[in-house]
Structures are given as C-alpha cells and as structure tokens.
N, C-alpha and C positions, 0 to 999 in steps of 0.2 A: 213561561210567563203566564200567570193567571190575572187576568182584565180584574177581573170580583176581586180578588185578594188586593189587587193595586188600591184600586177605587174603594174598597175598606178604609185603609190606608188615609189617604187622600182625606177623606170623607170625615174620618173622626179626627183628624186635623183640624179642616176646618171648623168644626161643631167647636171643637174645642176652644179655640183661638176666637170666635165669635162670641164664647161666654168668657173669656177675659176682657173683651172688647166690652162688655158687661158691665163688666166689674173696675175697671177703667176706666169709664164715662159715671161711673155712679161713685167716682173720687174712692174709692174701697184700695185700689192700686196706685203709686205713689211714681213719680217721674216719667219717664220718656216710656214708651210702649214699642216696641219693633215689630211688628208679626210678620208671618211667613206668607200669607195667604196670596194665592199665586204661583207660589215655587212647590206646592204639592206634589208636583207631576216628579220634579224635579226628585227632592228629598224620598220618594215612595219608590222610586226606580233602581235608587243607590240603596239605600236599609235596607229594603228587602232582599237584596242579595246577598247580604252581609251576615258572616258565620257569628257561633258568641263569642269566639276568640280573636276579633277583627275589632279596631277600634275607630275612634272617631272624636274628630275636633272640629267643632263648631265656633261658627259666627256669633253674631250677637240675635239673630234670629234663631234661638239654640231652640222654642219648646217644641216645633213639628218634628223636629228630627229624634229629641230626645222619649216626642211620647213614641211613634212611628218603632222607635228601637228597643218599646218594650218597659220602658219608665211608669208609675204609677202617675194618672193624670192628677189624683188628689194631692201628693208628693208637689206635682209641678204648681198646680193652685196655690197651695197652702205657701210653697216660695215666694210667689208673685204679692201674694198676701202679707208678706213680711211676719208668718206665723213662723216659732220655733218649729213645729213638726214638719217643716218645710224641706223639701230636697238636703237642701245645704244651710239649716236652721234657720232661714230666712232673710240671710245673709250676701245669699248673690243675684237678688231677684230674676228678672228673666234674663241678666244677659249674662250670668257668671254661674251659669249650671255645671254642675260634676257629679258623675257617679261612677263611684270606682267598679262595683257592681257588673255597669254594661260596658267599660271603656272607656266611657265617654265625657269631655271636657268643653266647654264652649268660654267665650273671653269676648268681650266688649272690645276690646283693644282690634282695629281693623291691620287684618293682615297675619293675626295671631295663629292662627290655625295652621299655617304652615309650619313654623317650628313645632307646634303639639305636636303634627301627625309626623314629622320625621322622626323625633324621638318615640312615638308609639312603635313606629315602621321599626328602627332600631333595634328595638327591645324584642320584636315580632322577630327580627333574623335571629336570632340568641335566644329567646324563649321560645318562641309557636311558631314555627317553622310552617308554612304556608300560609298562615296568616295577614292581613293588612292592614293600614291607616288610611283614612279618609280624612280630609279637609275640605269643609265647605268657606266659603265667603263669596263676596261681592268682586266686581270687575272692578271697583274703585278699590281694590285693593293689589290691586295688577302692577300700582306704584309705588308701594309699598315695599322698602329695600331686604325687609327679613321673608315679604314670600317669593321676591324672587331666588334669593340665595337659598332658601326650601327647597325650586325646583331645582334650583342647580344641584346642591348637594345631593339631593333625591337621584339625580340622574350619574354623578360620578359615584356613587356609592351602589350604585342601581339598588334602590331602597323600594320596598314592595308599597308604594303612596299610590293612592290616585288621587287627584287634587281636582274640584269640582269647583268652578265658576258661575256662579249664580248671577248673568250678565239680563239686569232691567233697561240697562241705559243710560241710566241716572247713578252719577255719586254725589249722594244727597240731591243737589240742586244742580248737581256741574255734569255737561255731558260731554261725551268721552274725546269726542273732540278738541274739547276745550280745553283739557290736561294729560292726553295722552299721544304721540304721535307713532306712527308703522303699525306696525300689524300684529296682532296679540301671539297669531298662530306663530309669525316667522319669530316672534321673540319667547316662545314656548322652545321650539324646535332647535332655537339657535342655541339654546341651555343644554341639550340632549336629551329632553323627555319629548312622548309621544305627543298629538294632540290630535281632541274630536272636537269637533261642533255641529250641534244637534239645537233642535226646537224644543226648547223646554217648557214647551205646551202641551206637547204628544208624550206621554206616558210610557208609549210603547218605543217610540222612538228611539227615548234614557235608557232606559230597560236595557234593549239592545247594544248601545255605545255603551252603558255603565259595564253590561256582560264581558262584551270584549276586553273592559282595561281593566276589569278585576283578572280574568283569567290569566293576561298578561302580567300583573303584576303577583300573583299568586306563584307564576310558573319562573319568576325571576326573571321578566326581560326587562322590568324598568316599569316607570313610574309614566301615568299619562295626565295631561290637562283636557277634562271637560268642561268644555265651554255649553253651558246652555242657556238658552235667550226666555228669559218670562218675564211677565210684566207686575211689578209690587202693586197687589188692588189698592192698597192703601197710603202708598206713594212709600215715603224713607220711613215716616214713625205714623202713628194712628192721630189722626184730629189734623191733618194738615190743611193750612188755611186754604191754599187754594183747590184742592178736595170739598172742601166744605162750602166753599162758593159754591161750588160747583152742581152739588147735588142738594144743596137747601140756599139758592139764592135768595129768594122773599125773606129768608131771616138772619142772613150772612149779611147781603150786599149792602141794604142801608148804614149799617154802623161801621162799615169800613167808606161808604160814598161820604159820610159826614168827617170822619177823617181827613180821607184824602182833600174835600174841599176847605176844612179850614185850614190845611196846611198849603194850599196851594193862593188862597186870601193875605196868609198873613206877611205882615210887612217884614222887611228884611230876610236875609237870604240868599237864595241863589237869584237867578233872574228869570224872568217870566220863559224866554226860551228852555235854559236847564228845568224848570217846572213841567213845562209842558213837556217836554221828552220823560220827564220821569213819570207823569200820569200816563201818558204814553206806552210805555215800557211795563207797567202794571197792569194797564186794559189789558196788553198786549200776551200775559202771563194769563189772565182771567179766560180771555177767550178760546187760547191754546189748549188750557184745561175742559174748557166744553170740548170739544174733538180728542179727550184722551183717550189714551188706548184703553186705560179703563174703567172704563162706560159702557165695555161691548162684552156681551157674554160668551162672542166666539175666542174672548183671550182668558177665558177661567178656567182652567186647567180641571179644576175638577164636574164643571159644567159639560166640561168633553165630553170625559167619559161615561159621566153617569147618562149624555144622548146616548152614547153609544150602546149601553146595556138597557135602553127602553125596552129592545125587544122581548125582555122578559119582568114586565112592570110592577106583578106582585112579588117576585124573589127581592126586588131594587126596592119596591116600599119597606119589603119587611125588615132589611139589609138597614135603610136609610133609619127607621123606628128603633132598631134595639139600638144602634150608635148616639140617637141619641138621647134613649135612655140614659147608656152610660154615663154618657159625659152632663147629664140633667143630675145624677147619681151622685160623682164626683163634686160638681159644683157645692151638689146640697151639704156633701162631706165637709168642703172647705171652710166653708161657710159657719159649720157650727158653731166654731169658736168665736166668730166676729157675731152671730145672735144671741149668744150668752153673754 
C-alpha cells in the first residue's frame, strides 16, 4: 500500500469533480449532478488494486471511479458536456458511463450494479480465470430486490464479486431507519457471502479490508459485502437547498423566509397548528444542517491524508500542482468546442 499513490488518487478526483461543479453551476452541464466527493478514500482503496482484467459496475456516481481506473478525464468531460467526442458520444452523461476498454459500466438505475458485476464475475469464471467484479452503490440500495438476489446468487455460485457499500446514511433524504429494519451485516451473512465493515474515511483502513476480499475472491472462496461508512460533502446531488442554506445563509435565507411566511399568512388551508408544525419541521431541517457532518474537515477523506503526508510539504505541493495542471488541461480540452 503506497499513501502517495492513494492520495494521487483521491486528489485528481477531487480536482476533477470540482471543475465539473464548474461547469454545472455555469448551466454548461444539463440535469441532476451526482458527485463522489467524499467516497475517495473509498473508490481509491478498491481500483487501485484492481488487475486490467478485473471489471467493474458502477453507481450513478460512476466519474471518480471511472477516471481513478484509468479513463481519459477529457473523454469523461466532453460526456458530461453532451459533446459527441464524449465517452459514450454524449449520450449517457455522467450516470450511464461505459467503456468496454477498462471493463467498466455504471447505470443510474439504483441497485444496478449487482446484476452488472455478477455477470462480469460470470464471464471472469469462463474467460480470465482469476479475475474479478466489483459493484459499487449506496446502502439505499440494500433494498433493492435485484442486489440482494446479486448477493445471493454471488454466493451459491461462489461467483469471484466483491460488492462495495458506499453507506452516507442518507437514501436521498430517508435515513436508514426509516426504511430498513435488522442488521445489514446478519442479512449479508444470512445470503452466504462474507461481510467487512470498515471507516470509509481511512484510506488505509479500505485498502486493507478491500485486500482481504479481493484475495478471497480471486482464490474462489466467495464473494464479500464491504460496507464502508463516508459522508456525501455534497449531500445526494450538487446544489442541495438545505446545503446551500447552510453555507451562504445572507443570500439563501431571505427568499425562502418570504416564502415560507406568505404561505403560512394565506388564507385557507391547513390550520394554524398543521402550519406551525410544518415551519417547525423546516427550522428544524435548517438547523440540523448547520451541525452537519459536512462542515468538518476531520470527515474529507481526502483532507486526511494529504495531513498525513505534510511531513514531506514540497514532494505534496509539487504532487498537488501537476494534478492540477492536468485536470486545468483536460478542462481546457473540453471546453474547446463549446468556445468555438
């Protein structure tokens, strides 16, 4: 395990994904926005170990994993761009990435990823004998009936998967409480695949637990569920209202206070009590987001590591400067054809 190689990793992730944030706030990019930012630690732990005969299916947060695995950033751009020259001619923006190239498939559809990777796994027993499949998604996808039958099948066929749980806490706005009941682990275990759960903060941590279930599944004991816990900086998609309360109150609050106040003035309706519970219930949403987890630099996965490699400040400048040349590079590349 090399710290520097991770934090590479990690690092032109994020560069990257902040100049689509870019290009997404400056209307250039069209619909919902997903990013990854946050699950670095995450995604850098599992690709990096990954041979080029190993595949992988992706969530609808597909571009950290897909640059991470070796994809041209410009390629991912120019997608997002809805340019012909784009990954997939610009046709699956960022959540319907594929390149037959690296393996790799990602699907907007939640829960998707399980069926991809057991048919990659499949193909892996019959073509590339040691080989694997990876499946990322969300824990709100835990209820999802085609990825449980993924792990099951995964597990009677002992199918060489390792299936990756990208657990924020949040599906969308519902937490897990409130649409899932028992325990993830006993209902991993109770299918017959392996399960870890690890801090999808620590880089090093992944690393290690992603180590173990690949070798496992490489050596044909069976497929395992990593569970890893990080937090979405951006919440479910990019621009979320109460994110943006949050951190530009003076030019959020007012035009949502005037809202809420002439809807809570006008006549007819619910009744003053249902009124009040529901401003209520909003405060109530506003305030919780000031105390969010993130707000705090001790939960950016990529803020970790790059404390941790301070000790040597000028290799990390110069480390941090070419990365984001490239991705300054890239951008400029995309971009061409929307300045002409």
């Amino acid at each position: 395990m090399d710290l520097w190689s991770l934090y590479s990793l990690m690092k032109k992730s994020r560069q990257f994904e902040e100049a689509v944030t870019r290009l997404w706030e400056d209307g250039l990019i069209s619909g919902e926005m997903h990013l990854g930012t946050g699950e670095e630690a995450i995604i850098a732990a599992v690709v990096s170990q990954l041979r080029p005969d190993d595949a992988m299916a992706v969530d609808h947060r597909g571009s950290a994993a897909f640059l991470m695995r070796g994809v041209d950033p410009v390629l991912l751009l120019r997608e997002m761009l809805g340019q012909d020259e784009g990954l997939c001619g610009g046709r699956g923006g960022h959540m319907h990435l594929f390149s037959k190239e690296h393996l790799a498939a990602s699907s907007g559809i939640v829960g998707a990823g399980g069926p991809t990777a057991i048919g990659f796994a499949l193909a892996a027993q019959y073509l590339r004998p040691g080989a694997i499949a990876v499946a990322f998604f969300g824990e709100g996808a835990m209820n999802q009936g085609m990825l449980m039958e993924s792990i099951n099948l995964a597990a009677l066929w002992n199918l060489p998967v390792l299936f990756v749980c990208k657990d924020d806490g949040w599906a969308i706005t519902t937490k897990p409480g409130a649409s899932t009941r028992g325990d993830m682990g006993e209902r991993v275990r109770g299918l017959g695949a392996d399960y870890i759960d690890v801090d999808g903060l620590d880089v090093e941590q992944v690393w290690r637990a992603a180590q173990h279930a690949i070798e496992r599944a490489r050596a044909g004991t069976g497929p395992t569920l990593l569970r890893a816990r990080c937090v979405h900086l951006e919440g479910h998609f990019l621009g979320l209202v109460l994110l943006r309360m949050a951190r530009n109150p003076l030019r959020e609050l007012p035009g949502i206070a005037g809202a809420l106040i002439r809807s809570f003035l006008r006549p007819g309706g619910g009744s003053l009590r249902e009124r009040l519970a529901g401003v209520r219930l909003i405060l109530s949403a506003i305030l919780a987001t000031l105390r969010d987890p993130r707000r705090y630099s001790t939960n950016d996965p990529v803020v970790r590591v790059q404390t941790a490699l301070m000790s040597d400040p000028g290799r990390l400048k110069e480390l941090d400067y070419r990365i984001e040349a490239e991705i300054s590079f890239a951008l400029a590349a995309a971009l061409q054809e929307v300045i002409a």
